[in-house]
N, C-alpha and C positions, 0 to 999 in steps of 0.2 A: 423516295422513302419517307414514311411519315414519322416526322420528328416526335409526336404526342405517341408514338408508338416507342420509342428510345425513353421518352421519359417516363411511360410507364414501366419499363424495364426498371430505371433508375429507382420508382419509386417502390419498387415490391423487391430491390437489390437491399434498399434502406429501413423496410419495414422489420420491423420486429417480430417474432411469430407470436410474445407473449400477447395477451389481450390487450394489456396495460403501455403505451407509447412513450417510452421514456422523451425526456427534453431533451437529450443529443440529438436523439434519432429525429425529433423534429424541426431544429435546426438544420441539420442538414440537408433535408430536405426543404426547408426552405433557400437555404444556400445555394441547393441546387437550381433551383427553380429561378432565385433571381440571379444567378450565372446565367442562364442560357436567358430568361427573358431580356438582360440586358445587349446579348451579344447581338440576339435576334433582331431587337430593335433597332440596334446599331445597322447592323444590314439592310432591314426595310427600311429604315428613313435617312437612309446614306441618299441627300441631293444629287440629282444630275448634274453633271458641269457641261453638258455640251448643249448648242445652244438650237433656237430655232430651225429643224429644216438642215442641221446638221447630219453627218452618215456616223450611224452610233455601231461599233460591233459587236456582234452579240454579248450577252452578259452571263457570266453562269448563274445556273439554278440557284435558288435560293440556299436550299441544302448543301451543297458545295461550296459556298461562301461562309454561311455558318462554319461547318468542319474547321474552314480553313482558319476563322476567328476563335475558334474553342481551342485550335490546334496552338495556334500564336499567342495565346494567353495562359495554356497549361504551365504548370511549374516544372521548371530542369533542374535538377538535382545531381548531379554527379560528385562523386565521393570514392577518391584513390587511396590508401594506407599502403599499398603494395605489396600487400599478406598475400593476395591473390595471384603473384607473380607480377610479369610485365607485357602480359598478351595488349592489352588497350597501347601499347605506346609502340609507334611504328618510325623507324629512323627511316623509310626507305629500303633499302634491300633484307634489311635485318630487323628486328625489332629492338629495339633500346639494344643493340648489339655492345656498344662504349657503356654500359651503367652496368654497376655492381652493387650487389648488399654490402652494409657492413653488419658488424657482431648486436649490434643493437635493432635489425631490423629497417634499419634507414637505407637509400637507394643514395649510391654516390651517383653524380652525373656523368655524363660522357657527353656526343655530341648529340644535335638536336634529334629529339623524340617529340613527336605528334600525340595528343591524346584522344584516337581518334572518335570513340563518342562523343565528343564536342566539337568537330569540324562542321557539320551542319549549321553552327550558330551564331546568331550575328549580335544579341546582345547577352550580357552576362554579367554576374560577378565571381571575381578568381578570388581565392583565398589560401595561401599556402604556407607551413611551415618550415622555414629550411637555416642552416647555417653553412655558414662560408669557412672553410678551413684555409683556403689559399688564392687570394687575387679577387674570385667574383662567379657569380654566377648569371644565366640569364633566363627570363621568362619572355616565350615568345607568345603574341594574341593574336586574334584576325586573322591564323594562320589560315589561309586556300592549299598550303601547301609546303615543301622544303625549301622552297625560291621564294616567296613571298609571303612577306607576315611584317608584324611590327612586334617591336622589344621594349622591355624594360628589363633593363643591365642593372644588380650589385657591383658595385667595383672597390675595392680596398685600396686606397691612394696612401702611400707615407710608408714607414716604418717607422721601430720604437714601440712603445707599449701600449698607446692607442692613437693608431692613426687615425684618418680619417674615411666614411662610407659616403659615397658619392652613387646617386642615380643617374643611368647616361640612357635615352632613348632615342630609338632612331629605326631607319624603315628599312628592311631588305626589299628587292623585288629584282626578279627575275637575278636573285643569285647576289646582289651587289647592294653591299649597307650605305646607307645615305650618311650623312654630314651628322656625329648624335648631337644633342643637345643634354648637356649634364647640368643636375642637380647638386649639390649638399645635403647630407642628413643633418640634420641639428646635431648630433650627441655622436663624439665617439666609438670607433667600431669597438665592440670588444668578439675577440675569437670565439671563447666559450656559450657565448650567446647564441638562443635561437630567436629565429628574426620570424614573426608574423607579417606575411604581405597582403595587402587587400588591393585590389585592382577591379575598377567599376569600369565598363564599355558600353557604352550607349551610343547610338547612332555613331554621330563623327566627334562624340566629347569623351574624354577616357580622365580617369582619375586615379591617382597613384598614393597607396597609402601605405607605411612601413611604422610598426609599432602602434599605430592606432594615427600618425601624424600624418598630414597630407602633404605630401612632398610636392606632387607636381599634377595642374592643372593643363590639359591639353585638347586641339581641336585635330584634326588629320582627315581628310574625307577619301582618302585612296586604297581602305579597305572597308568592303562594305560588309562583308562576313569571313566568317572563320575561328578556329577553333586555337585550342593554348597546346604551347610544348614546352619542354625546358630545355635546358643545356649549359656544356661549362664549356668553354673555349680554351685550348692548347695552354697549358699551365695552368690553369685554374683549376679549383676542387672546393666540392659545394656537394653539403646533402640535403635530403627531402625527407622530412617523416612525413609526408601527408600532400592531398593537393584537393580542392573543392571548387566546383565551376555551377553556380545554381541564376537562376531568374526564377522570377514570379513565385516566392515562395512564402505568398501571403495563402490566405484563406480561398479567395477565390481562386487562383492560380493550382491547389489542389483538388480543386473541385473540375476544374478546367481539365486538369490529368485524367481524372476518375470518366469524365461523360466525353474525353478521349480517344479512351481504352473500350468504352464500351461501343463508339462509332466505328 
């Protein structure tokens, strides 16, 4: 298929019908244009590494490798509020079977639920707002599945009027949590509080952020993709008003989506 034939499509998608070419609309087309010129290049002057007289096996088409670099640089956006129900979140036989609303709109948790528009993905950033009413709550990433994934545990250590939030991380697989390794938050739990979490995934480096502070800095290479889920563990009680899973959600990365949708 000829590629100059998609981006003539792109650029009569982008064109204006008035006479006159506004300055978006030519940005963006140029946008577009040095999106795919770079991805393309990238592909054509990707060196060989095999060497003289080597047995090389076949390569795919040029076109096919493109898609696949357009495909891996579009932007992922996913965005839960819960207004929609709970069809995306899958516990396994049931859906979010254990999680409830409450009067405000907020999802209490039960046990673990899958988000499964994001199981497909191997890098990301999560973003979610939640508070803990009792004990802790957990966010599971890299999930493949209900047996394997990795965690980042809230945990509420102490009593009295402000105990302490402690971060505990640790790896399930095939069913069975490893040995965690906990954190400190800096600052006092307070109950009434809603807790913003940021969670960066890259390759095998993962970063843990709560309140805007970085808690914990981590390497792990035994999950190589997967997707996020939450859950509250037996005694525990923790809601959710919200949960956001995005990458590439710069400029070219939406440009990336758009000449996506149209391959």
């Amino acid at each position: 298929m000829n590629i100059w034939w998609h981006l003539r499509k792109l650029l009569a998608y982008l064109a204006p019908e008035h006479p006159l070419v506004s300055p978006r609309k030519h940005i963006a087309v140029i946008a577009a244009l040095l999106a795919v010129a770079a991805i393309a290049g990238a592909v054509v002057l990707t060196p060989s590494r095999h060497g003289k007289g080597a047995k090389v096996a076949p390569a795919p088409d040029t076109w096919t490798v493109l898609r696949e670099r357009i495909s891996n640089r579009a932007q992922v956006d996913l965005f839960d509020d819960f207004s929609q129900g709970l069809d995306n979140w899958d516990s396994g036989q049931n859906q979010a079977s254990t999680w409830s609303y409450d009067k405000n709109g907020f999802v209490s948790l039960g046990r673990l639920s899958l988000f499964e528009p994001s199981l497909h993905l191997s890098d990301y950033n999560v973003d979610a707002l939640v508070q803990i009413e009792s004990k802790g709550l957990g966010l599971a990433f890299r999930a493949s599945s209900a047996r394997d994934y990795q965690v980042a545990k809230l945990m509420v250590n102490g009593s009295g009027p402000m105990p302490a939030l402690t971060v505990a991380r640790y790896a399930v697989i095939a069913g069975h949590g490893s040995r965690p390794v906990i954190d400190r938050y800096p600052e006092h739990f307070q109950a009434d509080t809603l807790y913003r979490l940021h969670l960066e995934v890259r390759g095998d480096a993962f970063s843990l952020y709560v309140q805007g502070n970085l808690i914990d800095y981590w390497t792990d290479p035994r999950f190589k993709s997967g997707g996020i889920g939450l859950f509250c563990s037996p005694g525990e009680h923790a809601r959710v008003a919200w949960i956001r899973v995005s990458h590439n959600t710069d400029s070219v990365g939406r440009m990336c989506s758009l000449l996506a949708s149209m391959f």
